[in-house]
TIROKOL-347655 format. One record per residue (C-alpha): residue number from 0; residue in three letters; x, y, z. Coordinates in steps of 0.05 Angstrom, whole numbers, plus 5000, padded with zeros to 4 digits. Example, Ala and Ser with C-alpha at 12.3 -4.5 7.8 and 13.67 -1.06 7.14 Angstrom:
BEGIN
0, ALA, 5246, 4910, 5156
1, SER, 5273, 4979, 5143
END
This chain:
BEGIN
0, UNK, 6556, 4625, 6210
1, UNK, 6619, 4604, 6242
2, UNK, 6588, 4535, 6261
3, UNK, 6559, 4518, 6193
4, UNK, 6616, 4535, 6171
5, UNK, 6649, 4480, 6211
6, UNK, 6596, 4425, 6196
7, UNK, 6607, 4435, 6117
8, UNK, 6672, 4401, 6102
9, UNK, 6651, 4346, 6156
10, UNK, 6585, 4337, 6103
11, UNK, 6626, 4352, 6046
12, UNK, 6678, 4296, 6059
13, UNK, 6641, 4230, 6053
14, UNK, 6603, 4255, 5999
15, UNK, 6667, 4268, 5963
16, UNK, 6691, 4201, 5982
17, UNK, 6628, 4169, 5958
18, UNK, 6632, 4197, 5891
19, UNK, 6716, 4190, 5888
20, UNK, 6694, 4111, 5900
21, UNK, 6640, 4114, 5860
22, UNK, 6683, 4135, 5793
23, UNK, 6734, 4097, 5803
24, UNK, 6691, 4040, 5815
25, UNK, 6658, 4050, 5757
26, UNK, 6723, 4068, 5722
27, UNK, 6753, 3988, 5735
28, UNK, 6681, 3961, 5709
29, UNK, 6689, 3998, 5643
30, UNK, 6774, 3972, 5647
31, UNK, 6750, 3905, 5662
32, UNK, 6705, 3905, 5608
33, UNK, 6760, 3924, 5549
34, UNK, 6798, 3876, 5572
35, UNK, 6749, 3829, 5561
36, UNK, 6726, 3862, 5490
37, UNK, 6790, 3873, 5475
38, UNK, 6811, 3789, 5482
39, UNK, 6752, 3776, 5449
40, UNK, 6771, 3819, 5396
41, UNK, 6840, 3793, 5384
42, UNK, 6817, 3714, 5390
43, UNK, 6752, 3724, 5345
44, UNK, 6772, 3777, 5287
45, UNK, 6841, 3805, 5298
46, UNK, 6888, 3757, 5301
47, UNK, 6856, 3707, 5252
48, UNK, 6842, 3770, 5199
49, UNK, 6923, 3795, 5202
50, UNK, 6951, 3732, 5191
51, UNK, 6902, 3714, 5129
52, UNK, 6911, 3778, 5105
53, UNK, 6989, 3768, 5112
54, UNK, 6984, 3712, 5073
55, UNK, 6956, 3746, 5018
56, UNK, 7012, 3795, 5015
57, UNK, 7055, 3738, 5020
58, UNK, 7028, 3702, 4961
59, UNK, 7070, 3705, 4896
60, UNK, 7023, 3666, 4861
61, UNK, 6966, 3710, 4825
62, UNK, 6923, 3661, 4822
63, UNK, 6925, 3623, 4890
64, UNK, 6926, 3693, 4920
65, UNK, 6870, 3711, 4884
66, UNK, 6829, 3641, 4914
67, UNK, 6847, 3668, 4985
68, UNK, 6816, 3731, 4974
69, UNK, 6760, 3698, 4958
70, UNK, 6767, 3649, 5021
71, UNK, 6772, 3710, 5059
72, UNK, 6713, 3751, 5036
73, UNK, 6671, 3689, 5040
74, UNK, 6690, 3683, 5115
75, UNK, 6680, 3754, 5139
76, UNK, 6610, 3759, 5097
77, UNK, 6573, 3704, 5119
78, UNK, 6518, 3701, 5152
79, UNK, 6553, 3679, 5236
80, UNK, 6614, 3726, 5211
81, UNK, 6649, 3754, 5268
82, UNK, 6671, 3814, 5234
83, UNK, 6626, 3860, 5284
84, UNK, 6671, 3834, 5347
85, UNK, 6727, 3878, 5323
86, UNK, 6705, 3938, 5364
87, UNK, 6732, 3996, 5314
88, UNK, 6665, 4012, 5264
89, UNK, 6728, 4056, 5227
90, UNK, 6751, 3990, 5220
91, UNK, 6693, 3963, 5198
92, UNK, 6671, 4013, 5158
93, UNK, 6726, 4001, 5118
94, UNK, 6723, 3923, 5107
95, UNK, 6649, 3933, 5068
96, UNK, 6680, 3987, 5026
97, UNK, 6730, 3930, 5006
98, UNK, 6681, 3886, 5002
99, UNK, 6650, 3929, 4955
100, UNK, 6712, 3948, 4911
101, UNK, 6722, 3878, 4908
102, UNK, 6659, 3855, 4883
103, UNK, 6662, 3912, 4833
104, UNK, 6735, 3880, 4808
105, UNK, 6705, 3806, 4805
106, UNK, 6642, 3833, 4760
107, UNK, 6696, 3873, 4711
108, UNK, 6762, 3851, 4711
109, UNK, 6794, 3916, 4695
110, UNK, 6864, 3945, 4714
111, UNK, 6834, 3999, 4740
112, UNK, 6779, 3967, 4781
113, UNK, 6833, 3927, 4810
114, UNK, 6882, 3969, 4830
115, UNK, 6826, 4005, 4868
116, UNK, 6818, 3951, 4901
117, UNK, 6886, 3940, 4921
118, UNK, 6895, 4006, 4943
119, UNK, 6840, 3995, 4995
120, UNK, 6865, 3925, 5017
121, UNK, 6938, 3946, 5031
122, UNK, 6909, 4003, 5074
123, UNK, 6857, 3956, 5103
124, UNK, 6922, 3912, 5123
125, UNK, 6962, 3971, 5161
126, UNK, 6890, 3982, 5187
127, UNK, 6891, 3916, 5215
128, UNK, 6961, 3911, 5228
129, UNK, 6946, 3975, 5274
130, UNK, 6893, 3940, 5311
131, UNK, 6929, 3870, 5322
132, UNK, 6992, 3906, 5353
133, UNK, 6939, 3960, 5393
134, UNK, 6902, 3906, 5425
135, UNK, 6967, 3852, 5437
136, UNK, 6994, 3915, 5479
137, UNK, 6925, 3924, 5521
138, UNK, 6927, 3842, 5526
139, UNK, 7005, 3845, 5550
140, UNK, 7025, 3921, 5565
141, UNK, 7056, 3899, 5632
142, UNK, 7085, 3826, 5609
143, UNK, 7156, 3851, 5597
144, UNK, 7160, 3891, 5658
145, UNK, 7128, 3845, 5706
146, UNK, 7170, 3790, 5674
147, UNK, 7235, 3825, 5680
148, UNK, 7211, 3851, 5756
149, UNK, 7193, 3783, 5785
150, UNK, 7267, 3763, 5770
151, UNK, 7284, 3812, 5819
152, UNK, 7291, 3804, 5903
153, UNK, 7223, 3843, 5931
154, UNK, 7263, 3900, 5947
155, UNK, 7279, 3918, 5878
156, UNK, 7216, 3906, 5858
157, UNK, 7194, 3956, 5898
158, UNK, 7244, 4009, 5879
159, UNK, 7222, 3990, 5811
160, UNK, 7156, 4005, 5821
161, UNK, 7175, 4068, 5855
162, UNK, 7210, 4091, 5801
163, UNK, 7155, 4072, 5751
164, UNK, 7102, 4122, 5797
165, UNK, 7159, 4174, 5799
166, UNK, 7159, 4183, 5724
167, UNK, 7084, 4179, 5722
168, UNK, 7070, 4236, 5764
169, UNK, 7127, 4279, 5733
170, UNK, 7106, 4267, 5666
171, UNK, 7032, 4291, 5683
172, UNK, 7070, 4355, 5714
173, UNK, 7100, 4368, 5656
174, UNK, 7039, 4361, 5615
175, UNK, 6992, 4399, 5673
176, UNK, 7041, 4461, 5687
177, UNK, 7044, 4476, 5607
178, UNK, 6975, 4480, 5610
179, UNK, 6972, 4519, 5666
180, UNK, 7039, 4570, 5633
181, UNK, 6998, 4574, 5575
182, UNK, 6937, 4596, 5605
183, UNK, 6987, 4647, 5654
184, UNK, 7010, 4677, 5582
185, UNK, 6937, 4689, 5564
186, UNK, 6914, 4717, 5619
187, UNK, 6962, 4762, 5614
188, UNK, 6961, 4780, 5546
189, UNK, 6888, 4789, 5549
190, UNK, 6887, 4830, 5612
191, UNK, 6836, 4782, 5646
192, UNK, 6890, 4782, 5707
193, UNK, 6861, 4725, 5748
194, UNK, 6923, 4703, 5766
195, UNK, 6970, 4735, 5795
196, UNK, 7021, 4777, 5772
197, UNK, 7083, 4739, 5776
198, UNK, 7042, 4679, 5754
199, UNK, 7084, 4670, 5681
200, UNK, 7155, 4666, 5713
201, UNK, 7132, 4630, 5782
202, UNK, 7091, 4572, 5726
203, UNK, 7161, 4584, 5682
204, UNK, 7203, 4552, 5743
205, UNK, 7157, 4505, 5765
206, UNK, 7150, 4482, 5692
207, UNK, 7235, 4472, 5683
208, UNK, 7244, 4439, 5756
209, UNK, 7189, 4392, 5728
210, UNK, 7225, 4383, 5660
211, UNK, 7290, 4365, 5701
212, UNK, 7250, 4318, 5754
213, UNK, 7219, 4287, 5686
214, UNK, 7290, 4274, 5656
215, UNK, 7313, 4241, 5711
216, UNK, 7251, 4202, 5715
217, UNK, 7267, 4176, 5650
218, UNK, 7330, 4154, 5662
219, UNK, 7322, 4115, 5723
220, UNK, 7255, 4091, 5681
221, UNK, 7298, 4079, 5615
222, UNK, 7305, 3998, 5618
223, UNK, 7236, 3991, 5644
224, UNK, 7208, 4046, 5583
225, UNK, 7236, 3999, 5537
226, UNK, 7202, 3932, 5558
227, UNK, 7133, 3984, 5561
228, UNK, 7141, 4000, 5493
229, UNK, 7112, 3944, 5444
230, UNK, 7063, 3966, 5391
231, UNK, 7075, 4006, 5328
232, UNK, 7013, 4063, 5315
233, UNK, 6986, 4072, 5253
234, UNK, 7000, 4134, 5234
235, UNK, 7079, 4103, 5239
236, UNK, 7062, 4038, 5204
237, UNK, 7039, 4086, 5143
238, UNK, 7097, 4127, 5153
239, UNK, 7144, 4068, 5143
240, UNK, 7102, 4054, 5082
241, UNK, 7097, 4122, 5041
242, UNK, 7148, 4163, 5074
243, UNK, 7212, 4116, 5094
244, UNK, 7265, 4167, 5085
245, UNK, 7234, 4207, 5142
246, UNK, 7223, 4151, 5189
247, UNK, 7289, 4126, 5167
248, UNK, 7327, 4199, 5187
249, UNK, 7276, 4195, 5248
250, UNK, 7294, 4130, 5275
251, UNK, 7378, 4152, 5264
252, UNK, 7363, 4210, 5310
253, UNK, 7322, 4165, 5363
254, UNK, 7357, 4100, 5350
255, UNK, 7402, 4105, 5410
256, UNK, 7332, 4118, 5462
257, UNK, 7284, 4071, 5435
258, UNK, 7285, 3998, 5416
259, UNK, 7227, 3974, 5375
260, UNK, 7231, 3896, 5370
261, UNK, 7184, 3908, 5305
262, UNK, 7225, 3899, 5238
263, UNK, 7214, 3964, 5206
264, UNK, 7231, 3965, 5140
265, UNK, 7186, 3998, 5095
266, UNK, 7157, 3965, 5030
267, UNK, 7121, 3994, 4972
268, UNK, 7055, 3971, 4952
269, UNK, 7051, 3921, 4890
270, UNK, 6987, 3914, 4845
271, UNK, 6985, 3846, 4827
272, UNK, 6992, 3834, 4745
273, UNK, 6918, 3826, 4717
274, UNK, 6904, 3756, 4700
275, UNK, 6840, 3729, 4653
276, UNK, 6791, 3682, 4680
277, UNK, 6778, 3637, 4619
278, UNK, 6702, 3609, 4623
279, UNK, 6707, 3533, 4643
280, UNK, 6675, 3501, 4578
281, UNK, 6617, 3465, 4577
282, UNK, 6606, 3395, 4574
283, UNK, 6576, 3364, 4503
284, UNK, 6508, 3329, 4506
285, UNK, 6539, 3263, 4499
286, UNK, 6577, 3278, 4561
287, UNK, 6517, 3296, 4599
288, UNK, 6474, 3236, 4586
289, UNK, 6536, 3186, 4603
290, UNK, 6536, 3161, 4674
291, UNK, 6604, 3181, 4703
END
């Protein structure tokens, strides 16, 4: 007993190696691989779609606006469309219920069919909006920091990168031990006792010390947090749109911790005025039969 005992972790450890390589192998395949969708994405479908649809927002004129929807739709629904290279089928989802709301508006120029539509195509923007800034911060997440590093004299660099792994591992502490003091609270609430006894204050110290080590993590961190920090989500480019007060009275209180090099001021959505296609009239029968 006492020699199998001895032979198990020597078995045990290259097989735990193996499969340690093995995922995280397999782990900078799949990494490799968004990159590559994610470029794709952004050249293809992402940046070309924000900047038309931009320029649609952009557009005073009802009518010329009106011709670039229809430049746009005609794009994105033809037959070698690149629509599907986007990645995100909520995304996409989305685009052919526009599509469809749009059609409906062309077919009966109504105020309601077209506010509808609008409705859907100023969401489809932040949509879109969402997924341009998402995919520029995969493309560059590092391009600030590594910019700012190389500057630097290789020592620095390497306290900077220290620094940068010191605030990683505290901030998973953080997140891990108030798991684990939430789990100590139910088990003993429950009765289940699996831990030990003194589990909830022993998880309760461990859980402030890592609080503290995170805080100071942050500050040594704090230029190098704000190069890191690039993209908007959606959830605050909607924000900014429906509810600016409370991003406003948000960004007051944070103002002095974060810098966000995205102008943020919030705009309410505009229907366009309804304007009447007038049939183009048709040409006499003398016209026809002269030559032009």
């Amino acid at each position: 007993m006492t020699d199998t005992a001895k032979i198990i972790p020597i078995i045990l450890a290259p097989l735990i190696t193996a499969f340690l390589g093995y995922l995280f192998l397999q782990r900078s395949k799949r990494f490799d691989k968004l990159l590559i969708d994610v470029n794709i994405s952004m050249e293809k479908v992402c940046s070309p779609m924000f900047h038309e649809l931009k320029e649609i927002h952009h557009e005073n004129n009802i009518e010329e606006q009106e011709k670039l929807l229809d430049k746009f739709f005609e794009k994105y629904t033809s037959y070698d469309t690149t629509i599907y290279k986007i990645g995100d089928k909520a995304i996409l989802d989305w685009f052919y219920k526009l599509e469809y709301y749009y059609i409906k508006f062309k077919k009966n120029r109504s105020e309601e069919n077209l506010k509808n539509f609008w409705l859907k195509l100023d969401y489809f923007y932040i949509m879109i909006e969402a997924e341009y800034w998402d995919n520029f911060s995969i493309i560059y997440s590092n391009y600030k920091w590594l910019k700012s590093n190389i500057k630097f004299n290789p020592i620095i660099r390497i306290v900077n990168d220290i620094f940068r792994l010191f605030y990683e591992i505290t901030q998973f502490l953080v997140i891990l031990l108030i798991l684990v003091f939430v789990y100590a609270i139910y088990d003993n609430l429950t009765g289940i006792n699996y831990l030990p006894k003194d589990s909830i204050l022993l998880t309760l110290l461990l859980l402030l010390l890592s609080i503290m080590l995170f805080g100071i993590a942050i500050l040594l961190n704090a230029h190098q947090l704000g190069l890191l920090k690039q993209e908007k989500g959606i959830l605050r480019r909607m924000g900014e749109r429906y509810f600016p007060r409370l991003i406003n009275h948000w960004d007051r209180v944070f103002d002095k911790l974060i810098v966000d090099p995205i102008d943020n001021n919030p705009k309410k959505i505009k229907v366009p005025k309804l304007y009447l296609v007038l049939p183009k009239e048709e040409k006499s029968e003398e016209e026809k039969k002269t030559p032009e």
